[in-house]
C-alpha positions in Angstrom: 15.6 -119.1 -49.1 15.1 -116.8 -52.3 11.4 -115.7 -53.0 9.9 -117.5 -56.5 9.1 -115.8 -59.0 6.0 -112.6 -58.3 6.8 -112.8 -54.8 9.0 -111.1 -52.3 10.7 -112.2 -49.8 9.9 -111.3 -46.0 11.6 -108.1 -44.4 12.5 -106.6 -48.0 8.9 -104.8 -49.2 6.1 -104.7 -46.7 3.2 -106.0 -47.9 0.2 -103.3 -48.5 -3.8 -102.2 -48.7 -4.8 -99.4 -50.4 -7.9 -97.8 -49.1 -9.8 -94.9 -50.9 -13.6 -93.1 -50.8 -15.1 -90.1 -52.5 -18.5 -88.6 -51.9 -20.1 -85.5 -53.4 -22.5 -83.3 -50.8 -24.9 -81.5 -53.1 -27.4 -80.4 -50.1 -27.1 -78.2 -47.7 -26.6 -79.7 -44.0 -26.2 -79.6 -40.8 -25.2 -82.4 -38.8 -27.4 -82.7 -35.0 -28.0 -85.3 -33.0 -30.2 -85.7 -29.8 -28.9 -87.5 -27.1 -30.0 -88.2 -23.3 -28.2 -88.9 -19.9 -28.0 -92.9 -19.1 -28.3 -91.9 -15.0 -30.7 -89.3 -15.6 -32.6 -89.5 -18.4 -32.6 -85.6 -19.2 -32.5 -85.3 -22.9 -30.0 -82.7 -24.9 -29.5 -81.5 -28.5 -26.1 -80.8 -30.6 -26.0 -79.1 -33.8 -22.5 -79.1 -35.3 -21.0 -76.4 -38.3 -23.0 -76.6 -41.2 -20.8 -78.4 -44.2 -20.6 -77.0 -47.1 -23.1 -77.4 -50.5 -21.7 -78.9 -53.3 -18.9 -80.0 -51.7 -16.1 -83.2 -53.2 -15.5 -85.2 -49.7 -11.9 -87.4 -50.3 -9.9 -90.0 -48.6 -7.4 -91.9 -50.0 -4.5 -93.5 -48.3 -2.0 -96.9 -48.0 -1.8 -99.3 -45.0 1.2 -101.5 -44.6 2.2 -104.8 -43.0 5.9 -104.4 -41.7 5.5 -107.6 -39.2 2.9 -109.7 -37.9 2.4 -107.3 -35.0 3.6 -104.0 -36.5 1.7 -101.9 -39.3 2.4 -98.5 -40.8 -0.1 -96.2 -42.7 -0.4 -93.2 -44.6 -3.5 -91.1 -45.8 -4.9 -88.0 -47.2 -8.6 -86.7 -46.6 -9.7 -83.3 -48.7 -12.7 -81.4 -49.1 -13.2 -78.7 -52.0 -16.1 -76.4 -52.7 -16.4 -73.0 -54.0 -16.9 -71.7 -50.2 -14.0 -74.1 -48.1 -10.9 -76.3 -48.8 -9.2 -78.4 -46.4 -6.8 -80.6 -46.8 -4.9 -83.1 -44.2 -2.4 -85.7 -44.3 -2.1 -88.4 -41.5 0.2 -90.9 -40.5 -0.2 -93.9 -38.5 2.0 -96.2 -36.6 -0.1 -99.7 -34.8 2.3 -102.0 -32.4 0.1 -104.8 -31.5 1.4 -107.1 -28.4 -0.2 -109.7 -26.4 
């Protein structure tokens, strides 16, 4: 059976999501957190590397459907400031089965 008009037919172009997000940092910080022990109770603190100030955060990518159970994705996260740049590209590959 031919696809209609607007629409394509099943195993010629997956379908797809595109996802993106961009936040600027202007403050300095450092990201900590305090935790504890479930068994024992003793409490702990982690400080992580500060990020850096006035910083453009990215992520922008595109998810796709090949079949009901297999999906396919692509995406790129970036952060620029005067002080750092890092880039990465990821790929992703999801096989669902029951």
């Amino acid at each position: 059976m031919s696809p209609k008009p607007g629409q394509c037919s099943a195993g010629t172009i997956p379908s797809g999501a595109w996802h993106h997000d961009c936040f600027w940092h202007g403050a300095d910080l450092v990201p900590a957190a305090s935790l504890a022990f479930a068994t024992t109770g003793i409490g702990f603190d982690i400080a992580g590397v500060p990020l850096a100030e006035d910083s453009a955060l990215l992520d922008a990518g595109v998810d796709f459907a090949l079949t009901d159970r297999l999906s396919a994705g692509v995406s790129y996260q970036g952060q620029y400031a005067d002080s750092v740049s890092d880039n990465a590209v990821k790929g992703r590959l999801t096989w669902l089965f029951n």
